[in-house]
C-alpha positions as CSV (number, residue, x, y, z in Angstrom):
1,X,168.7,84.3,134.0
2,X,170.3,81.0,135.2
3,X,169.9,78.4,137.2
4,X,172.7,75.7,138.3
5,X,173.2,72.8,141.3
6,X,176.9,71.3,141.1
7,X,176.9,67.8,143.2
8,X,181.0,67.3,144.1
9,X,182.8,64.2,145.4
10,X,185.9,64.6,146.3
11,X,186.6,68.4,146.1
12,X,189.7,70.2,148.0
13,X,188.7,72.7,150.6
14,X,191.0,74.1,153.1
15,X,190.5,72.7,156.4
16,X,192.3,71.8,159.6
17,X,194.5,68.7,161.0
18,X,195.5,68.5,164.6
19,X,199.2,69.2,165.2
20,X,200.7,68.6,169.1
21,X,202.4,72.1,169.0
22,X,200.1,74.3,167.0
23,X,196.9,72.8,168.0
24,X,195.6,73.4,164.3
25,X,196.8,73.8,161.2
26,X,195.7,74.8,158.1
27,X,196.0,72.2,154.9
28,X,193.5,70.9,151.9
29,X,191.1,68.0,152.0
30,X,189.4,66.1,149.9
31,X,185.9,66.6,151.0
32,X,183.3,63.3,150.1
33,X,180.7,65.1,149.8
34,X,179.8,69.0,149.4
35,X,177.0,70.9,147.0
36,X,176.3,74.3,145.2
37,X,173.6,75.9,144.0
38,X,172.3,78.9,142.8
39,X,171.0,81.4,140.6
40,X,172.7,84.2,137.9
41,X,170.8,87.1,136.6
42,X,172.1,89.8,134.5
43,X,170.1,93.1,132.4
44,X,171.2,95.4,130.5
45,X,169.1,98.4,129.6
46,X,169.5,101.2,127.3
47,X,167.6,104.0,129.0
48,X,168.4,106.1,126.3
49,X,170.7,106.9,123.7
50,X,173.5,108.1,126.0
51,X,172.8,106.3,128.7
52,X,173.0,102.2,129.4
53,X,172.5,100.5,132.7
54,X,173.5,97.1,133.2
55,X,173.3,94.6,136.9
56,X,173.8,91.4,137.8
57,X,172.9,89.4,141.3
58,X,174.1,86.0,142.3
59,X,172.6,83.6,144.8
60,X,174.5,81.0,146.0
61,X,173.8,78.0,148.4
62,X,177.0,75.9,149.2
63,X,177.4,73.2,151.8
64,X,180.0,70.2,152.7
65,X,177.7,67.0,153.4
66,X,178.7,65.5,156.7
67,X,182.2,65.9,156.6
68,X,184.0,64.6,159.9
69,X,187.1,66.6,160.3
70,X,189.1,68.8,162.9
71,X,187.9,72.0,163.8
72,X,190.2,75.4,164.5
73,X,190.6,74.4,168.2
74,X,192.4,70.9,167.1
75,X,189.3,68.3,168.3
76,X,187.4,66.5,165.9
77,X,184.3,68.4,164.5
78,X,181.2,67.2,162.6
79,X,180.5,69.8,159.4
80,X,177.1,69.1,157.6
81,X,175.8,72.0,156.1
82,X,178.5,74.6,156.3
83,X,179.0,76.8,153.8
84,X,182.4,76.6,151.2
85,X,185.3,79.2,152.2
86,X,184.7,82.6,150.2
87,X,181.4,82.0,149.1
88,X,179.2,84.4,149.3
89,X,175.5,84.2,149.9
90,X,175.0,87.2,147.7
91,X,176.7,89.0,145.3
92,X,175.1,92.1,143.7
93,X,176.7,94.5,140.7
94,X,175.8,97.6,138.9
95,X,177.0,100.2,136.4
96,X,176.0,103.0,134.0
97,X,177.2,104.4,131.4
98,X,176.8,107.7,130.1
99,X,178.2,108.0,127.0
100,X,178.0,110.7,124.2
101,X,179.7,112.8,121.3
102,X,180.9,116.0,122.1
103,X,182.1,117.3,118.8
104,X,182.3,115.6,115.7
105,X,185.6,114.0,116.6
106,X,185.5,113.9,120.5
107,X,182.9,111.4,123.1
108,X,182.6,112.2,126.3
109,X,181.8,108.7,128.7
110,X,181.4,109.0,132.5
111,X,180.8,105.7,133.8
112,X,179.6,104.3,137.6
113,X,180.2,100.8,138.9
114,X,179.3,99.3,142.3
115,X,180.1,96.0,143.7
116,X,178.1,94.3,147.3
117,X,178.5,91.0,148.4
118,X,177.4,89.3,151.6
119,X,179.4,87.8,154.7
120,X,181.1,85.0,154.1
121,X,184.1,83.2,156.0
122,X,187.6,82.3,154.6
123,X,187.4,78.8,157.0
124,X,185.1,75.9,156.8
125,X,182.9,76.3,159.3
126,X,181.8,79.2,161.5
127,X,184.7,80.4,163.4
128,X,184.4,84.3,164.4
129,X,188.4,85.4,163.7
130,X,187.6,84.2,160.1
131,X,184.5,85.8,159.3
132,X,184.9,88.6,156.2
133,X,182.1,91.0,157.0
134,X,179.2,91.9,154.0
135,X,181.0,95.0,152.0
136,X,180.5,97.4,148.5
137,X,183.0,99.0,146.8
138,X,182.1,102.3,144.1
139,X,184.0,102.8,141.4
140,X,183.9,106.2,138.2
141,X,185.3,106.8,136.0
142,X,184.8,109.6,132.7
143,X,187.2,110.9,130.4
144,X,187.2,111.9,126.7
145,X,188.0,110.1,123.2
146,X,188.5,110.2,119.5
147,X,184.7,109.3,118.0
148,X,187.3,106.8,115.6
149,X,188.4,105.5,118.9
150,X,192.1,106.1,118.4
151,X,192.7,107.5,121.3
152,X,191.2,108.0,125.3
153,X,192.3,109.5,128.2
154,X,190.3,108.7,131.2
155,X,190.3,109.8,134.9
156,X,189.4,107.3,137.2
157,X,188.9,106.2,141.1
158,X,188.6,102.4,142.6
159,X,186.9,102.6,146.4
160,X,185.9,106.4,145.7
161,X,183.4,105.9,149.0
162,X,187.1,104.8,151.0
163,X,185.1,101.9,153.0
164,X,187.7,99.1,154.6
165,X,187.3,95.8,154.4
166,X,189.0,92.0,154.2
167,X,189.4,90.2,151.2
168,X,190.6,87.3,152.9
169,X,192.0,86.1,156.5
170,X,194.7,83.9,156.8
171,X,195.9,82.4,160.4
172,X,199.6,81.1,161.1
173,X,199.5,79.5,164.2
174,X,198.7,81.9,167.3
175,X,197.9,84.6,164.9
176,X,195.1,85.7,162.6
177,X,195.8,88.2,159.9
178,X,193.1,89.7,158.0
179,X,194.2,91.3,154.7
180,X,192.5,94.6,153.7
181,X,190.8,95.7,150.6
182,X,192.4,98.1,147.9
183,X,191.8,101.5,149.5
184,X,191.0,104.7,147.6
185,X,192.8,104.5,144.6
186,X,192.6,107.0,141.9
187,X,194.2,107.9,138.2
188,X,194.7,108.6,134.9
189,X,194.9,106.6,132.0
190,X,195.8,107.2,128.2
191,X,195.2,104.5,125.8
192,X,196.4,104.7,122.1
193,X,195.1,102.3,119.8
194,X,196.9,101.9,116.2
């Protein structure tokens, strides 16, 4: 378990500058001001001999300090207390691990993996086009390897629940584009150690 507070003068952040054609535009800034806090916790825990389960949750409190900039719509905009770009309030992990022998030379290990986080917004501020919605993703995995660890060959599948989601938003001039997470993905890998 952690603790940590980061007090920052001067740090780049993407924001906006007034342009007589676009309205706004996107550029960085050197925020005077801004802050982060939070907490880190992690466990791991052996349930048993063949089976480990690990976690980790972050809280995290971010905010520019009275910042005097331009907002999305190109007039001048007052942010105190706005959270950073991309980071999220929360952001919660888990996995186990089931691992065991099968034979005296083969292991069998089926593992489980899930990622949350909370909403956050890829702008300063609180603009709704730019808003990345809370999401989890579920990952597995299990395959079979050499006890000696020679060799493993492993099937596998990334976003195994298919849910859709943004990983980041982007706008270029009169258009907002959102980019989508990795969707199902699944296959097999064979790794040879020598």
């Amino acid at each position: 378990l952690s603790a940590f507070y980061y007090d920052y003068r001067d740090k780049q952040i993407s924001t906006y500058f007034a342009d007589p054609i676009y309205t706004a535009l996107a550029r960085l800034q050197n925020v005077p001001e801004s802050s982060a806090a939070g907490i880190d916790a992690d466990v791991t825990w052996r349930a048993t001999d063949d089976l480990t389960l690990t976690g980790s949750a972050t809280y995290l409190d971010t905010k520019v300090i009275d910042y005097h900039g331009i907002g999305p719509n190109g007039l001048p905009h007052v942010y105190d207390g706005v959270p950073f770009p991309y980071a999220a309030k929360w952001q919660l992990s888990g996995t186990a691990i089931y691992s065991r022998p099968i034979t005296s030379a083969l292991g069998l290990q089926a593992a489980l993996n899930g990622r949350w986080q909370s909403r956050t917004a890829a702008d300063l501020g609180d603009s709704p086009s730019f808003v990345i919605d809370s999401y989890g993703v579920v990952n597995a995995s299990v395959g079979i390897h050499a006890n000696d660890d020679r060799w493993a060959l492993q099937l596998w599948g990334r976003n195994i629940t298919d849910t859709y989601y943004w990983t980041s938003v982007a706008s270029n001039a009169n258009v907002v584009v959102r980019f989508p997470g990795q969707a199902p993905t699944y296959g097999l890998s064979l790794t040879l150690n020598y």
